[in-house]
C-alpha positions, 0 to 999 in steps of 0.5 A: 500500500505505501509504495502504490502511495508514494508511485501515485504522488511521485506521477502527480508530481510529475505531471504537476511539474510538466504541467508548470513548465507547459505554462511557463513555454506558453508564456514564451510562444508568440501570439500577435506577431505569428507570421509575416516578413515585419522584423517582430514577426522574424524575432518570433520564428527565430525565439518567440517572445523573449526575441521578439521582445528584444528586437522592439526594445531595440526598433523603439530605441533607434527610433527615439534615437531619431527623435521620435517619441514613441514607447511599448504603450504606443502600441500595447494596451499593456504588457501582461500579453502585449495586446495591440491597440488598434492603429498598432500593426498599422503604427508598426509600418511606419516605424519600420519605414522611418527606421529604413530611412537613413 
């Protein structure tokens, strides 16, 4: 009887822990930005949202680097799941052509 209870709770564990690690990669999987040839969308294929995330840290810093004034909240209702206002695919177009202009 014990070693039946220590192999049940040993599974449970198991699963448990898969389980957290599940909801941890779907926090890293890409959920706007899925497909397409915008620089987000290249980040996402290449590593998800930690790559993805890197690559508009960098897009909005070369921007203010320009002097534009722009933030994750231009486009982001928030940051939890990175939500998209509306204007914010079409925003993201320009930002990629003012970023091309040299």
């Amino acid at each position: 009887m014990r070693s039946a209870l220590t192999i049940s709770l040993a599974g449970f564990l198991a699963i448990a822990s898969g389980a957290g690690i599940a909801a941890a990669g779907d926090k890293q999987k890409c959920t706007i930005a899925t497909s397409g040839d915008s620089e987000p969308a290249k980040a996402c294929a290449r590593g998800g949202r930690p790559e993805a995330r890197k690559v508009m840290k960098k897009m909005v810093s070369d921007a203010k680097a320009k002097g534009q004034k722009i933030g994750c909240e231009s486009c982001h209702m928030n940051l939890d799941d990175y939500e998209l206002l509306k204007t914010a695919r079409e925003d993201l177009t320009k930002l990629e052509a003012s970023l091309a202009k040299k």
